[in-house]
N, C-alpha and C positions, 0 to 999 in steps of 0.2 A: 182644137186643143185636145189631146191626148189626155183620155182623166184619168191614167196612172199619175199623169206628172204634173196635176191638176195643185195638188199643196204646195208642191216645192217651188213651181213657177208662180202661187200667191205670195210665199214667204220670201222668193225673189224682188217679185214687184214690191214688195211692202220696204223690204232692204234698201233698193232702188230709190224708193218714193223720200223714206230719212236720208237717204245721203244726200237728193236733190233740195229737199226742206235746210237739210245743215247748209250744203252750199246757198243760196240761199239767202240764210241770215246772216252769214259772217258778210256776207254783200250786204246788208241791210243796216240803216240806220239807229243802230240802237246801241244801247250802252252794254261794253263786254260783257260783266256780270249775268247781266239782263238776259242776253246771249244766249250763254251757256246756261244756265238755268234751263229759259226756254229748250236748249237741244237736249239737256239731261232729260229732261220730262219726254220729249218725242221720242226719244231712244229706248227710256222706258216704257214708254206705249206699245214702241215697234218689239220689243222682246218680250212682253206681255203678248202680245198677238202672235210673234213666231214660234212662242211655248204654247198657244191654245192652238194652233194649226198643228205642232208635233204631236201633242195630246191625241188632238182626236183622230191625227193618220195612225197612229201607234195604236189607238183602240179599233180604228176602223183593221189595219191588219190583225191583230188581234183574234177578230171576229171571223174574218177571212179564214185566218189559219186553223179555227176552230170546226166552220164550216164544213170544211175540205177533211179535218182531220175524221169528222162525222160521216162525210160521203164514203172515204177509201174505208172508215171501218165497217160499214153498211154492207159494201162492195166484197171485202175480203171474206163476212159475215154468210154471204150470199152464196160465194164462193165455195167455200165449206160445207153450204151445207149440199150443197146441189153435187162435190167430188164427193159426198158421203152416201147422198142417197144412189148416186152412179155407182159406188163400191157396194152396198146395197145390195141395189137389183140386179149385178152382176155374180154375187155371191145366189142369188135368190136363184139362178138362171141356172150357175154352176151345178147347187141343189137339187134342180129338177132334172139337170141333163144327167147326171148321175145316178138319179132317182129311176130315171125310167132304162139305163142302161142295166142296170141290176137286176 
């Protein structure tokens, strides 16, 4: 299993698992009422559980996007400073070539 799509295929199966539960009971011998009750409450389970799986994939990306947003500014950081000391020792070089041609 692919664990990008690791939630959305849990939040699938869970979907999956209350419509099989609701089919199910309307098969089952019990009294209407009783029934639905019974499926309110599982439905409310299963959307209790598909709101705690978007939770924590939304803070798990989150954290992702933070990550990354850390690396590339590390990256650009690094960057700058290495084309500054390049412009630097190129200025430093011009100096001396100058220096001794005088």
């Amino acid at each position: 299993m692919n664990r990008d799509n690791w939630g959305s295929n849990l939040v699938f199966f869970l979907l999956g698992a209350a419509c099989g539960a609701a089919v199910a009971l309307l098969y089952a011998p019990q009294e209407g009422e009783e029934t639905r009750r019974f499926i309110g409450q599982k439905a409310s389970e299963v959307k209790d559980k598909a709101t705690e799986v978007t939770t924590n994939l939304t803070q798990a990306a989150k954290e992702k996007a933070s990550m990354i947003s850390d690396k590339m500014q590390d990256m650009v950081n690094r960057g700058q400073q290495a084309a500054g000391d390049s412009l630097n020792a190129a200025a430093d070089q011009a100096r001396t070539t100058a220096n001794s041609i005088s």
